[in-house]
PAZAPA-4460 file (N, C-alpha, C; in steps of 0.05 Angstrom, whole numbers, plus 32768, in hexadecimal, padded with zeros to 4 digits):
% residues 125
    n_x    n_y    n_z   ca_x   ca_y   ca_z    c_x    c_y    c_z   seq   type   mol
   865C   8490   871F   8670   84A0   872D   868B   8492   8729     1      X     A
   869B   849F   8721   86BE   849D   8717   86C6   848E   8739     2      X     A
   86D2   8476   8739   86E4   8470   8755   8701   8482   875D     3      X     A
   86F8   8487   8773   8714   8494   877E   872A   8485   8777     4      X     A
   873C   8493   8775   8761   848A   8766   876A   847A   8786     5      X     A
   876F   846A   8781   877D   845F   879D   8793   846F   87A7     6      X     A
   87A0   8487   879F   87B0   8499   87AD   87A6   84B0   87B2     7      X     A
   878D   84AE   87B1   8786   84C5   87B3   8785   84C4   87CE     8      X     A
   8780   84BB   87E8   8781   84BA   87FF   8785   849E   880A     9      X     A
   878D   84A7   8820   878D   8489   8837   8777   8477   8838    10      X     A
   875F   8484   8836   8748   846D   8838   874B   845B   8824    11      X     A
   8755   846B   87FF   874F   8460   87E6   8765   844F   87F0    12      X     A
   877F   8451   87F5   8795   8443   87F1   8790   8423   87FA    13      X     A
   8777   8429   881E   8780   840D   8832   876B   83FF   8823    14      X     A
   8755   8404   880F   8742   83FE   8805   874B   83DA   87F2    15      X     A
   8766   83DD   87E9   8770   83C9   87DC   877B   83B0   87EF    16      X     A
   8774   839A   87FA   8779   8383   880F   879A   837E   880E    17      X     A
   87A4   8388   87F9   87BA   837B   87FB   87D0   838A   880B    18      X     A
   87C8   83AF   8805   87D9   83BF   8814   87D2   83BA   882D    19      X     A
   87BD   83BA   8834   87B7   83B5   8856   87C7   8398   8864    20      X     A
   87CA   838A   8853   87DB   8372   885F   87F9   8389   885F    21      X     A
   87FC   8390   884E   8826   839B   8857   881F   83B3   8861    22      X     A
   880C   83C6   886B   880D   83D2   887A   8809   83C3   889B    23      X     A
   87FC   83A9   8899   8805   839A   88B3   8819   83A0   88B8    24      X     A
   8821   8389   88A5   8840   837E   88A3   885B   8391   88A8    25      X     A
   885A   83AD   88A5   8867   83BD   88AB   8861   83C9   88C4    26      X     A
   8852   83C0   88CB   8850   83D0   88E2   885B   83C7   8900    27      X     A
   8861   83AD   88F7   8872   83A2   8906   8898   83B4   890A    28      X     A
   8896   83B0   88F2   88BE   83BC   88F1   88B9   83C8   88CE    29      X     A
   88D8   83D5   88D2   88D9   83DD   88B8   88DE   83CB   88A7    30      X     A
   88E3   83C8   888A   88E8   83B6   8881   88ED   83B8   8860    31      X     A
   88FC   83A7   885A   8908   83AB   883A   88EF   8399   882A    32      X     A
   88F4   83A5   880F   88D8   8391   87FB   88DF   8379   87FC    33      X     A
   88F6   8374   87F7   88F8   834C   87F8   88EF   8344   8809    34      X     A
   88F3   8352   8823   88E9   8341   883B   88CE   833D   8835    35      X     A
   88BB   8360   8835   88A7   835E   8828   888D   8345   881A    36      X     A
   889C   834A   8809   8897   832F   87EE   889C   8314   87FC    37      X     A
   88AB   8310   8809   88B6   82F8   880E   8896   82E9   8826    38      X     A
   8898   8301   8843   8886   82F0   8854   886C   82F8   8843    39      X     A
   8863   8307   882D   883E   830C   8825   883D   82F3   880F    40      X     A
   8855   82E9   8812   884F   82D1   87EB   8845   82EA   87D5    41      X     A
   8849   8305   87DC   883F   8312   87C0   885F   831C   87AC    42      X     A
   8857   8320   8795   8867   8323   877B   886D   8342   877B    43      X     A
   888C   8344   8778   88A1   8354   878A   888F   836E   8779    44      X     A
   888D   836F   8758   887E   8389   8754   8864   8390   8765    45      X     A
   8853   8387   8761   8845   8388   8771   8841   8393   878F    46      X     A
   8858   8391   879A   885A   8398   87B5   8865   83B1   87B5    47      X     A
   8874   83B6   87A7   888A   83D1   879A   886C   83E0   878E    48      X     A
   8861   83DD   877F   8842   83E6   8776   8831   83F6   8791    49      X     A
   882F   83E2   879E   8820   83E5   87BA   882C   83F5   87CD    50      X     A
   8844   83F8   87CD   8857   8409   87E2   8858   8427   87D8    51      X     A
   8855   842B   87BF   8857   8440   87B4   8840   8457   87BE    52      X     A
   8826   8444   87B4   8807   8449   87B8   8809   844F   87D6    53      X     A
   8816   8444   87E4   8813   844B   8802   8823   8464   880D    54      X     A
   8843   845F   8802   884B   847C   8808   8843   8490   87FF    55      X     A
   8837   8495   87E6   882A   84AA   87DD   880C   84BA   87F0    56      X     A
   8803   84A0   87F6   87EC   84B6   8808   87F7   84B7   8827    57      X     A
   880E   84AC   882A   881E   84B2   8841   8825   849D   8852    58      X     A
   880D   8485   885B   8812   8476   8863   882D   8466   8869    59      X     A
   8841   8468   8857   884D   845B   8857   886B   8465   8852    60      X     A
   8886   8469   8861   8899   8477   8861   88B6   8467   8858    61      X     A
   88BC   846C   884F   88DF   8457   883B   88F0   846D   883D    62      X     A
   8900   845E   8847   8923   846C   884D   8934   8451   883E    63      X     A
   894D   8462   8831   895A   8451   882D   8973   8448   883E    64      X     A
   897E   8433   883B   8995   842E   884B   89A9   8421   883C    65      X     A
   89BD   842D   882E   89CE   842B   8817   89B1   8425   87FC    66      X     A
   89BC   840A   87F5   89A7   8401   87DF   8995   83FE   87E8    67      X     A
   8987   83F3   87FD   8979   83E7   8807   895F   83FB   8816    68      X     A
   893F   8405   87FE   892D   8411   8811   8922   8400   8827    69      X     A
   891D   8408   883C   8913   8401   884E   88EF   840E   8853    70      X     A
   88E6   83FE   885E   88C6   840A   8865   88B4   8406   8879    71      X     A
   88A9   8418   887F   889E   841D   889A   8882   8427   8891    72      X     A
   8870   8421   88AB   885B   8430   88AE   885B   844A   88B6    73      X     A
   884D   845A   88AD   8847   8477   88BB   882E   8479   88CA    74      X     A
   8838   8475   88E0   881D   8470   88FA   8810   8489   88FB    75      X     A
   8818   84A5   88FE   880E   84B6   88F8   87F8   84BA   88DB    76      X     A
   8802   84B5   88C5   87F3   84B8   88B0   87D1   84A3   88B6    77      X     A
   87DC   8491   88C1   87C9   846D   88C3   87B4   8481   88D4    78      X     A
   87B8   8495   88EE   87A2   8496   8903   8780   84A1   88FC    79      X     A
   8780   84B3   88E3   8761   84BC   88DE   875B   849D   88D1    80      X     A
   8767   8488   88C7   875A   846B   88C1   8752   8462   88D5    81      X     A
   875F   8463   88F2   875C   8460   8909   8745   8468   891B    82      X     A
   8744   8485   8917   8730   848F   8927   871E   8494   8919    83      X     A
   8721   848B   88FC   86FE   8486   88EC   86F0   8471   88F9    84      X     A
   8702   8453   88F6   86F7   843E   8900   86EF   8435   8918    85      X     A
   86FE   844E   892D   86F5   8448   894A   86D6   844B   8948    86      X     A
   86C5   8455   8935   86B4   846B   8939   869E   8443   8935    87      X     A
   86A9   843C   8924   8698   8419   891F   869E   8408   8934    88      X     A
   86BB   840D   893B   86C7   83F8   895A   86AD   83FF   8974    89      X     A
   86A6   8418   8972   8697   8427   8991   867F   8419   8984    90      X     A
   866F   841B   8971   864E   8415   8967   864F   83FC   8970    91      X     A
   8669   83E3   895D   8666   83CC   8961   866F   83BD   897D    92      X     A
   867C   83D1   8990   867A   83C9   89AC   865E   83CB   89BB    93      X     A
   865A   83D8   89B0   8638   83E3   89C8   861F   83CD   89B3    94      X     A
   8625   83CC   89A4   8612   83B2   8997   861A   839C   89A8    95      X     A
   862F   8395   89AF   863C   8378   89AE   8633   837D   89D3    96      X     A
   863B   8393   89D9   862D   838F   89F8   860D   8389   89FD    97      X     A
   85FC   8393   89F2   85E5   8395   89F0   85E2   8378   89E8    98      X     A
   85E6   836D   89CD   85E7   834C   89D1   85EB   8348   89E8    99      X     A
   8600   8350   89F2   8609   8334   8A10   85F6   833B   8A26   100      X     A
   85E9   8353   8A23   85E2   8352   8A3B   85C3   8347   8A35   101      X     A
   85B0   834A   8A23   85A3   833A   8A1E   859B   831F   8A1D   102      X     A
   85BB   8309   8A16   85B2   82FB   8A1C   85B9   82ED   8A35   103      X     A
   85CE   82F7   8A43   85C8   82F5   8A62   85B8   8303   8A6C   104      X     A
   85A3   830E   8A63   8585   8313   8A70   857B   82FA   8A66   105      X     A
   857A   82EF   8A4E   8569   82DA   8A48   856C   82BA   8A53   106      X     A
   858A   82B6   8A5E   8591   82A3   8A6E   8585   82A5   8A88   107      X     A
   858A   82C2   8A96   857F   82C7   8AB6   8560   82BC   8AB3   108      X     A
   8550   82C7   8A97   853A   82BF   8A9D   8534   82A0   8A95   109      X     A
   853B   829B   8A8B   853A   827A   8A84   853A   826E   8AA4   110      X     A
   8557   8275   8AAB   8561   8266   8AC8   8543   826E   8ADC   111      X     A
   8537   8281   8AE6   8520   8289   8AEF   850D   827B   8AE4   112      X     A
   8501   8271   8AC5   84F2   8267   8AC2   84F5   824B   8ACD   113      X     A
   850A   8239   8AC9   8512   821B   8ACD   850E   8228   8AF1   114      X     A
   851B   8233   8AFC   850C   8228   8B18   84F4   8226   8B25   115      X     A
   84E8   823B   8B16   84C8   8236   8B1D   84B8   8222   8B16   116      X     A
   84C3   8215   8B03   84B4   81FB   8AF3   84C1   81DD   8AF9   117      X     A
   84DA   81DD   8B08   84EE   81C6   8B17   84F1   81D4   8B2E   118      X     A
   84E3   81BA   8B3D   84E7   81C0   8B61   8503   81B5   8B65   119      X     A
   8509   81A3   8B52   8526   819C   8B5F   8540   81B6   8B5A   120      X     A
   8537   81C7   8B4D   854D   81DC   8B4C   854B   81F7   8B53   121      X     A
   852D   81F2   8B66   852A   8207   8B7C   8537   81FE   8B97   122      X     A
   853B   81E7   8B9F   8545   81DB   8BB3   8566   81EC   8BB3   123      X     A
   8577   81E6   8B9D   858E   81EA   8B97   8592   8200   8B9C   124      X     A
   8580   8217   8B8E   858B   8232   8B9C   858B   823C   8BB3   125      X     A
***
């Protein structure tokens, strides 16, 4: 099977590690490529490469201000990435509860076993 084009959608685009770091990184403030380039240590084409791939499936919005594009996230475009992943955030909460509560069942019973078998820490309770 042929791989999806990385513009072909938002999923293909965040699929590459490096856009997902400057789609952080923007999501803080807007911001020009030098700056860009400057806090990722990545190589200025490259980032100009990556910004492109992002505004194209939308993610990602540039206005200019005289010379100078500026860039932003598109929080709107980002939210079905969002509410895909909530769908792993809910599974891997209710796993992670079920651990905890397991093994504070397995402590409660421990603690119950040690007092029946030490009189000195039936006294204590």
């Amino acid at each position: 099977m042929a791989r999806a084009s990385t513009t072909s959608d938002a999923f293909n685009a965040v699929a590459e590690p490096r856009r997902r770091q400057i789609l952080t990184y923007l999501a803080g403030a807007e911001r020009p490529v030098g700056e860009i380039v400057t806090a990722l240590g990545l190589e200025q084409p490259s980032v100009s490469k990556h910004l492109r791939v992002l505004r194209e499936v939308g993610l990602v919005r540039m206005r200019c201000q005289g010379r100078l594009k500026l860039y932003q996230t598109n929080a709107e475009a980002i939210r079905p990435l969002h509410e895909w992943a909530e769908t792993f955030e809910r599974y891997w909460q209710h796993t992670l509860n079920r651990v905890k509560e397991r093994a504070e069942a397995m402590v409660r019973q421990r603690l119950v076993d040690l007092k029946s078998t030490d009189p000195n820490l039936k006294e204590k309770s």
